[in-house]
VOBA-764274 format. One record per atom (N, C-alpha, C): residue number from 1; chain; atom name; x, y, z. Coordinates in steps of 0.02 Angstrom, whole numbers, plus 50000, padded with zeros to 5 digits. Each point is the difference from the previous one (the first is absolute). Example, Ala and Ser with C-alpha at 12.3 -4.5 7.8 and 13.67 -1.06 7.14 Angstrom:
+-----+--------+-------+-------+-------+-------+
: num : chaine : atome :     u :     v :     w :
+-----+--------+-------+-------+-------+-------+
:   1 :      A :     N : 50660 : 49716 : 50390 :
:   1 :      A :    CA : 49955 : 50059 : 50000 :
:   1 :      A :     C : 50045 : 50060 : 50000 :
:   2 :      A :     N : 49982 : 50053 : 49964 :
:   2 :      A :    CA : 50042 : 50059 : 50003 :
:   2 :      A :     C : 49961 : 50055 : 50037 :
+-----+--------+-------+-------+-------+-------+
//
This chain:
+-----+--------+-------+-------+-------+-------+
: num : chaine : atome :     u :     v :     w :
+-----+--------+-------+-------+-------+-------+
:   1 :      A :     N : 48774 : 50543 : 56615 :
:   1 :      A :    CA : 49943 : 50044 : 49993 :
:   1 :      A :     C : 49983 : 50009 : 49926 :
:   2 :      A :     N : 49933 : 50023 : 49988 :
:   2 :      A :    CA : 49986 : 49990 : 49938 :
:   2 :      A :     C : 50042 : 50077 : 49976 :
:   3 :      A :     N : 49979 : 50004 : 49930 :
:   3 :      A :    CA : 50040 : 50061 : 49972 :
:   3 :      A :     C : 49928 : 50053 : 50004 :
:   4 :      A :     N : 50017 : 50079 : 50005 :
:   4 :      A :    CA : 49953 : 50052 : 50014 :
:   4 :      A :     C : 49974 : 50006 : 49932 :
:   5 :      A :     N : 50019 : 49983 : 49949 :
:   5 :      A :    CA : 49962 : 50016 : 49932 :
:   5 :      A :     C : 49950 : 49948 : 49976 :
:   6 :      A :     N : 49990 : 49954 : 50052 :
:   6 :      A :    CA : 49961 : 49957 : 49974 :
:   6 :      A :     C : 49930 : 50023 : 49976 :
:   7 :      A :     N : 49985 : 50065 : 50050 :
:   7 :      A :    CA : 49925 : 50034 : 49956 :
:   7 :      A :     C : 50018 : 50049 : 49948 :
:   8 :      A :     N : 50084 : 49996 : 49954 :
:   8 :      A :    CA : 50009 : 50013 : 49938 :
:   8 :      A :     C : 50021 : 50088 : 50017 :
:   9 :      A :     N : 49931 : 50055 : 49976 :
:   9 :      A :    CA : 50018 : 50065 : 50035 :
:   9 :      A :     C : 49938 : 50021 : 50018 :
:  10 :      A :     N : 49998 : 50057 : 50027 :
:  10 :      A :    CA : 49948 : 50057 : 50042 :
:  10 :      A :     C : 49927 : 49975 : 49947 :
:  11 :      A :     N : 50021 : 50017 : 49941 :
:  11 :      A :    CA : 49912 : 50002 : 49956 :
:  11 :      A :     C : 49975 : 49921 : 50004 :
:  12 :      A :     N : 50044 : 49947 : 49993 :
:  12 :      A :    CA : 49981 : 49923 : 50016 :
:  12 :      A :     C : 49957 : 50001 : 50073 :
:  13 :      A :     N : 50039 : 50012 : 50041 :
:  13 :      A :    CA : 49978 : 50028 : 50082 :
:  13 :      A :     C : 49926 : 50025 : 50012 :
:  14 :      A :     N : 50004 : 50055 : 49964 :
:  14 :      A :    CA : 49947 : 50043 : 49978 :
:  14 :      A :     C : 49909 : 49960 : 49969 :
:  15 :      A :     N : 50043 : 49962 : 49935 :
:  15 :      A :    CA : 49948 : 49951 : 49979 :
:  15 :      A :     C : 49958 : 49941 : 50047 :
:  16 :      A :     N : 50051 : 49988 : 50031 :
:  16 :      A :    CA : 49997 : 49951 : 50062 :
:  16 :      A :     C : 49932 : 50007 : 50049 :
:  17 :      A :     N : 50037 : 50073 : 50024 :
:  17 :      A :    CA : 49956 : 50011 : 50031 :
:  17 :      A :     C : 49926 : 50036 : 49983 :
:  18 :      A :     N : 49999 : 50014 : 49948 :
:  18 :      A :    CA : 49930 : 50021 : 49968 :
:  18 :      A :     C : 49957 : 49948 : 49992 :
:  19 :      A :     N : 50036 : 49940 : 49983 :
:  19 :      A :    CA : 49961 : 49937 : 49977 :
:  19 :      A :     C : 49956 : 49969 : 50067 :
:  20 :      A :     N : 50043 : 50004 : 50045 :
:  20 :      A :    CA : 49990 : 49965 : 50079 :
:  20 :      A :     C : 49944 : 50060 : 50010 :
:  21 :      A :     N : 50005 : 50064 : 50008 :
:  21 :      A :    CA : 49990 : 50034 : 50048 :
:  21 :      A :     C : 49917 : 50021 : 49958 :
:  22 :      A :     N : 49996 : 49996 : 49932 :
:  22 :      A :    CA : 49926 : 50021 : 49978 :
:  22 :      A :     C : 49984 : 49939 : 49949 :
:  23 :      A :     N : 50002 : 49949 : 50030 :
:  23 :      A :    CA : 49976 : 49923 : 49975 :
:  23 :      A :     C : 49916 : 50001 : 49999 :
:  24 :      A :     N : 49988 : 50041 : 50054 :
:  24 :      A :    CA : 49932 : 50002 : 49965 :
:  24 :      A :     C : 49964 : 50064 : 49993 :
:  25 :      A :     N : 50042 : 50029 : 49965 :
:  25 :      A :    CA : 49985 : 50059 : 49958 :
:  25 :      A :     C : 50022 : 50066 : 50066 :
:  26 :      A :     N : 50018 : 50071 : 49976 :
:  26 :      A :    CA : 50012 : 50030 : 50001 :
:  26 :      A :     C : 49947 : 50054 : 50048 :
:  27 :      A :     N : 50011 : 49998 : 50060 :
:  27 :      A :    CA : 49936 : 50047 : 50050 :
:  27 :      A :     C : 50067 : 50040 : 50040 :
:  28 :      A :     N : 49934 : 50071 : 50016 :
:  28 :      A :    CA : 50037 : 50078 : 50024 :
:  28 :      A :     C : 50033 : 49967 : 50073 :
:  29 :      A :     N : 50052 : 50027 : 50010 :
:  29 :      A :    CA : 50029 : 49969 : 50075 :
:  29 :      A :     C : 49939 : 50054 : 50070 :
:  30 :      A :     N : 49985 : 50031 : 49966 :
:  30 :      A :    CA : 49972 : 50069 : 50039 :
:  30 :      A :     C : 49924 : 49994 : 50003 :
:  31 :      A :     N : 49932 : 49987 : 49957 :
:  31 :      A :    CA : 49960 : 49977 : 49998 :
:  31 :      A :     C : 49993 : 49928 : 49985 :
:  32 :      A :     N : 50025 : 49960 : 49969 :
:  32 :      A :    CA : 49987 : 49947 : 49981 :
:  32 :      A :     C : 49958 : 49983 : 49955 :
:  33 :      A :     N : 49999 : 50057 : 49940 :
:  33 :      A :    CA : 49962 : 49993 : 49942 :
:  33 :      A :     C : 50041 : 49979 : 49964 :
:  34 :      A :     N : 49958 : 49937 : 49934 :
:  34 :      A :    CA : 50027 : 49985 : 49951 :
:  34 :      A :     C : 49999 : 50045 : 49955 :
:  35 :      A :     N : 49994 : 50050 : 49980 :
:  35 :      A :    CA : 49969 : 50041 : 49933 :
:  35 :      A :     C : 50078 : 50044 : 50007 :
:  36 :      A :     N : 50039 : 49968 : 49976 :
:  36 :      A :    CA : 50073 : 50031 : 49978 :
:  36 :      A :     C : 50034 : 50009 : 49943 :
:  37 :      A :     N : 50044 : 50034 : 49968 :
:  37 :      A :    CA : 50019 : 50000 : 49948 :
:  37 :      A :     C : 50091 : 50006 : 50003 :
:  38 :      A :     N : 50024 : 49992 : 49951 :
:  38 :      A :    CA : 50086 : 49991 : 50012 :
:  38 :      A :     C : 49998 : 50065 : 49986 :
:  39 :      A :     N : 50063 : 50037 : 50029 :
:  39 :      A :    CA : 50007 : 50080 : 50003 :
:  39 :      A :     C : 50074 : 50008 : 50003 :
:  40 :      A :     N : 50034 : 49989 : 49948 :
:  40 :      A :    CA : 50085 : 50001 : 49974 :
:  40 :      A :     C : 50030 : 49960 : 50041 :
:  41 :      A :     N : 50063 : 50004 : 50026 :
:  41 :      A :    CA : 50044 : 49942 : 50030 :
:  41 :      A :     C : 50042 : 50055 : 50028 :
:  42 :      A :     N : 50026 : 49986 : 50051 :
:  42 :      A :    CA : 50061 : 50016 : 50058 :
:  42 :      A :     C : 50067 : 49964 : 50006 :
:  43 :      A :     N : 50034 : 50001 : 49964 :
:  43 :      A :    CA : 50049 : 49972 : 50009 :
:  43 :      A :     C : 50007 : 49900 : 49960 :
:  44 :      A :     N : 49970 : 49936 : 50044 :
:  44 :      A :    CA : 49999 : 49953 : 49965 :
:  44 :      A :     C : 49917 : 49992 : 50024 :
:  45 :      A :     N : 49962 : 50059 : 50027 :
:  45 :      A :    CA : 49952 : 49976 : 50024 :
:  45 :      A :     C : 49931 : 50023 : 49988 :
:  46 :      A :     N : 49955 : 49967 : 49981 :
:  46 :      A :    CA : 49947 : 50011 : 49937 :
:  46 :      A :     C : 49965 : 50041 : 50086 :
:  47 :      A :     N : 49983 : 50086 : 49969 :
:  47 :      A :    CA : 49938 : 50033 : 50045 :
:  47 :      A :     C : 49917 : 49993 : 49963 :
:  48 :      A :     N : 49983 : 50014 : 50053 :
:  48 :      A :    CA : 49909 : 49999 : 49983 :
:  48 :      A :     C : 49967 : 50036 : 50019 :
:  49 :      A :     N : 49942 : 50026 : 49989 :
:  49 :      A :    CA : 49949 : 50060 : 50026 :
:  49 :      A :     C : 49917 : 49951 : 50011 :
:  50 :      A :     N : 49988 : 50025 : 50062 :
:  50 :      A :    CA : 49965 : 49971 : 50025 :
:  50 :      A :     C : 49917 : 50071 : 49982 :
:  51 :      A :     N : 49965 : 49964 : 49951 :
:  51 :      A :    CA : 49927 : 50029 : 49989 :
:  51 :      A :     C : 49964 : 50032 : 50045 :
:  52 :      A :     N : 50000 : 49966 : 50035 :
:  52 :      A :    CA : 49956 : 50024 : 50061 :
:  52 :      A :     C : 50025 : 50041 : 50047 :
:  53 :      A :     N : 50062 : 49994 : 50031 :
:  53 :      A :    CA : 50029 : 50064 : 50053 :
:  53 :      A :     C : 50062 : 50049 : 49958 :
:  54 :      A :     N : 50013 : 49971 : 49935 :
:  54 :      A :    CA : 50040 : 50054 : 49962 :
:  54 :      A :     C : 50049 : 49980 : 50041 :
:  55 :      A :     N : 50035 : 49957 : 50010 :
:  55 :      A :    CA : 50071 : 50014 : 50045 :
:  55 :      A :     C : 50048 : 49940 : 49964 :
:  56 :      A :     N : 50048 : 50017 : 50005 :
:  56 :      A :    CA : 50046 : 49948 : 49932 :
:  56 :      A :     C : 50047 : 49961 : 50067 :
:  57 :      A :     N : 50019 : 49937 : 49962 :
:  57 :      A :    CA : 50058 : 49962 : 50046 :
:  57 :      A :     C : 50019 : 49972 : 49961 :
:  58 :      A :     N : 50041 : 49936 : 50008 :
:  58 :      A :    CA : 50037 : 49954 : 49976 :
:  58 :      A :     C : 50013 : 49934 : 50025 :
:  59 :      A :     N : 50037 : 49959 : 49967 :
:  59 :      A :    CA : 50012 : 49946 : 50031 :
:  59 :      A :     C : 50020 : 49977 : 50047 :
:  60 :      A :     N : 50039 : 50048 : 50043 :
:  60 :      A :    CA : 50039 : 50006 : 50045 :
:  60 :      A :     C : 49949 : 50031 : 50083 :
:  61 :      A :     N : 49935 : 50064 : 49973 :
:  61 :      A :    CA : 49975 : 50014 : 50059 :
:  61 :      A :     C : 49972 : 49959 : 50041 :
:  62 :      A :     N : 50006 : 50006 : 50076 :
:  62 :      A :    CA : 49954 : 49966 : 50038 :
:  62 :      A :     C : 50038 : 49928 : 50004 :
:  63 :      A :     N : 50072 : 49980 : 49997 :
:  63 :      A :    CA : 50036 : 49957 : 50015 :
:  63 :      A :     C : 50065 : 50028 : 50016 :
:  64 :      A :     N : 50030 : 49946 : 50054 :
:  64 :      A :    CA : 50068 : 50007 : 50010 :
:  64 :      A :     C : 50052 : 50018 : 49980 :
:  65 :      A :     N : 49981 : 49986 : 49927 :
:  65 :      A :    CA : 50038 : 50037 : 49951 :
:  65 :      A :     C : 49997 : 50075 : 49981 :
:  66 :      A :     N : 49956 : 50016 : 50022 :
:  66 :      A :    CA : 49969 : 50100 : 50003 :
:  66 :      A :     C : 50073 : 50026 : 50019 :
:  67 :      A :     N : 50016 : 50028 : 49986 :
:  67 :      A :    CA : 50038 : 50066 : 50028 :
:  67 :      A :     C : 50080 : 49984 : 50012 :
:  68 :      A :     N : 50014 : 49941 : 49970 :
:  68 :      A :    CA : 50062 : 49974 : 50016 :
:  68 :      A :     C : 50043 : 50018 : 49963 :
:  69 :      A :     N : 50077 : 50013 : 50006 :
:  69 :      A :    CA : 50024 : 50018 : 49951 :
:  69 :      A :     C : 50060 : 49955 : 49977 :
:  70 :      A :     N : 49970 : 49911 : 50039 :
:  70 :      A :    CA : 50033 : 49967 : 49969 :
:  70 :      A :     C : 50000 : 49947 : 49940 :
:  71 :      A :     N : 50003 : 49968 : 49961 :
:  71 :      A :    CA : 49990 : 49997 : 49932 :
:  71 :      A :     C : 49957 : 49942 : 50004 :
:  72 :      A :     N : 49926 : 49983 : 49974 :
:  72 :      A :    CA : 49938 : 49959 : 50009 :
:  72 :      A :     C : 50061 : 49951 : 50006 :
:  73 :      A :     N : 50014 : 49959 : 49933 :
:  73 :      A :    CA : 50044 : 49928 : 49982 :
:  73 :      A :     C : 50034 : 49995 : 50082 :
:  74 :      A :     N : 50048 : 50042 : 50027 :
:  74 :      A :    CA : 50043 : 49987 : 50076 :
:  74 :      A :     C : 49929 : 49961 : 50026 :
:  75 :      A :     N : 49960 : 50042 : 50031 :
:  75 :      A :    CA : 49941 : 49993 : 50039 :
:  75 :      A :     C : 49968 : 49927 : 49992 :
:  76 :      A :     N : 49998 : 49988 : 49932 :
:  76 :      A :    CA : 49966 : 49934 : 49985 :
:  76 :      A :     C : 50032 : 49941 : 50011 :
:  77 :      A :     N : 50074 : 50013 : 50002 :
:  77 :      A :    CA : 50046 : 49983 : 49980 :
:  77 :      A :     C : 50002 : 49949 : 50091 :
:  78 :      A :     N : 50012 : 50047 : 50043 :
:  78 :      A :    CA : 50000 : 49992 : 50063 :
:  78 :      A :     C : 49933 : 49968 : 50008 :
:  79 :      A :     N : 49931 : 50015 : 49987 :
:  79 :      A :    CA : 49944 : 49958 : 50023 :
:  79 :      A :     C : 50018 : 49930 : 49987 :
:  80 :      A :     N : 50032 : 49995 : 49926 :
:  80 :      A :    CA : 49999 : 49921 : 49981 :
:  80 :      A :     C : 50056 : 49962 : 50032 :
:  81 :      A :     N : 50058 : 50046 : 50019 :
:  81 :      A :    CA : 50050 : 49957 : 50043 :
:  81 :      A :     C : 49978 : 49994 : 50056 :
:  82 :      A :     N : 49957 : 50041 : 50049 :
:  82 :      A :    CA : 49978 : 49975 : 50062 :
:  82 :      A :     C : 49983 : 49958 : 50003 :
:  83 :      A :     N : 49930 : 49992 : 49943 :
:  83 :      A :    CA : 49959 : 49945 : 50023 :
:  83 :      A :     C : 50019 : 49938 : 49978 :
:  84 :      A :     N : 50027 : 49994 : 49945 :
:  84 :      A :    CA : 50037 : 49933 : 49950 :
:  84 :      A :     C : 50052 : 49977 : 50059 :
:  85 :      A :     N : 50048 : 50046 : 50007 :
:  85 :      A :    CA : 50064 : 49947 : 50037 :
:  85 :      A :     C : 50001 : 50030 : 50074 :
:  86 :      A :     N : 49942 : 50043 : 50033 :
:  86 :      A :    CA : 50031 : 50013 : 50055 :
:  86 :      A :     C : 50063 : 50045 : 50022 :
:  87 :      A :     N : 50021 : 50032 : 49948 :
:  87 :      A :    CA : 50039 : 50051 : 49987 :
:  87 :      A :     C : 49986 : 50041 : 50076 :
:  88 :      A :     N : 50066 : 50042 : 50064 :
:  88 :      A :    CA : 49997 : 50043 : 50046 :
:  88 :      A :     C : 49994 : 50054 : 49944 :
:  89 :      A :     N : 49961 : 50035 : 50060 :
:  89 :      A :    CA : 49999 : 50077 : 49969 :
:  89 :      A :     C : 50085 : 50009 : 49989 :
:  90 :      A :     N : 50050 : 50005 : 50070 :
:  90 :      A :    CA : 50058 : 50012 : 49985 :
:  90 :      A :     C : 50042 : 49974 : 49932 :
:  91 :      A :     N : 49990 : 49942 : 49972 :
:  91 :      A :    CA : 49991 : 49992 : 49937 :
:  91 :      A :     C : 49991 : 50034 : 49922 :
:  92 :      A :     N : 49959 : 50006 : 50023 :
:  92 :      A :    CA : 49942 : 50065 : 49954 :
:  92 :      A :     C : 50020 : 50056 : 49980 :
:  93 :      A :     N : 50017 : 50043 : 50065 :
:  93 :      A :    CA : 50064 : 50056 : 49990 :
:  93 :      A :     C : 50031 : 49987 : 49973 :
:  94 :      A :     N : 50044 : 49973 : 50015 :
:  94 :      A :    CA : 50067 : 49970 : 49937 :
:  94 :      A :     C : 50004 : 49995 : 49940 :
:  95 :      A :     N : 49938 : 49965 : 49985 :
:  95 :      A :    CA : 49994 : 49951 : 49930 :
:  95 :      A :     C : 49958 : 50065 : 49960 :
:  96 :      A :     N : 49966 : 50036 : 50042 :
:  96 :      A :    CA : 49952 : 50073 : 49970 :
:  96 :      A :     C : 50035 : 50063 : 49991 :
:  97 :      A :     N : 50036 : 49991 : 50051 :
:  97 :      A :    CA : 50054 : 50087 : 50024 :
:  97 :      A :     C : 49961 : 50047 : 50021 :
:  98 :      A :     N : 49956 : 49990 : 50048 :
:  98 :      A :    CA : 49973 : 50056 : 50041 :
:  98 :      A :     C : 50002 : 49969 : 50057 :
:  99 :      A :     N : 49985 : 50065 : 50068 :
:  99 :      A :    CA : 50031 : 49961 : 50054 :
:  99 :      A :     C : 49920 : 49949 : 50026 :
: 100 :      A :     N : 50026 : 50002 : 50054 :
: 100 :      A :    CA : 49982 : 49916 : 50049 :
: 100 :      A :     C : 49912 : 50053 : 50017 :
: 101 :      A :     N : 50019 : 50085 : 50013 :
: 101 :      A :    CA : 49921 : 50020 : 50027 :
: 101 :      A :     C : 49983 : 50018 : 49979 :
: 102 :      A :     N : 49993 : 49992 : 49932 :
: 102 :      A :    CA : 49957 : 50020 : 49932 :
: 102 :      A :     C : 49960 : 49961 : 49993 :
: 103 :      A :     N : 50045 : 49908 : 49981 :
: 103 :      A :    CA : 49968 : 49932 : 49997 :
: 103 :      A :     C : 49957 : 50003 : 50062 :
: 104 :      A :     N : 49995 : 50013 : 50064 :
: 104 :      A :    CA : 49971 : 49986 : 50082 :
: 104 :      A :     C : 49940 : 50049 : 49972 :
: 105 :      A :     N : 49997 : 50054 : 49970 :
: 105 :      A :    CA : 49956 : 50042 : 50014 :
: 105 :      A :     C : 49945 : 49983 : 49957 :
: 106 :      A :     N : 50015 : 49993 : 49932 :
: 106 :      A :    CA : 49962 : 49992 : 49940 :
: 106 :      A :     C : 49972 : 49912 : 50000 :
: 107 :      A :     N : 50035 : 49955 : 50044 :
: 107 :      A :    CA : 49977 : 49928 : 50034 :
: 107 :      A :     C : 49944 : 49991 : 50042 :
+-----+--------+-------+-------+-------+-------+
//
């Protein structure tokens, strides 16, 4: 199996997914206006305020990744072993250390 640090740590993770996730630019998860501005950081994760409904999120709202309290890099970590080698969820647990209906639920 590959090694879990291959996405390095949490803020690499973090970058990762900012790049993928607002490739073409940066719109409210809630209206879907572009007219946003960056509004400090949370942890490794750049927040924003959305112009038009005043309501702030991040990189993380409005995905799978919302509300989790397990570490982005694990998470990514597991997408890329699924799909690359076919990795079992039962696998996954192991190689992640959370159990088997965490992976089932958040899958």
């Amino acid at each position: 199996m590959i090694p879990l640090d291959v996405f390095g740590s949490e803020s690499v993770a973090a970058d990762l997914l900012q790049q993928v996730r607002w490739r073409d630019g940066v719109t409210c998860p809630r209206c879907r206006s572009d007219r946003t501005v960056r509004n400090g950081s949370y942890r490794q994760f750049q927040r924003y305020l959305c112009k038009d409904c005043d309501r702030t999120f991040n990189d993380k709202t409005g995905t799978i990744f919302a509300h989790s309290k397990i570490a982005l890099r694990k998470w990514l970590f597991s997408i890329y072993a699924f799909l690359r080698f076919n990795t079992s969820l039962r696998q996954l647990q192991c190689e992640i250390e959370v159990t088997y209906k965490t992976i089932h639920r958040r899958g």
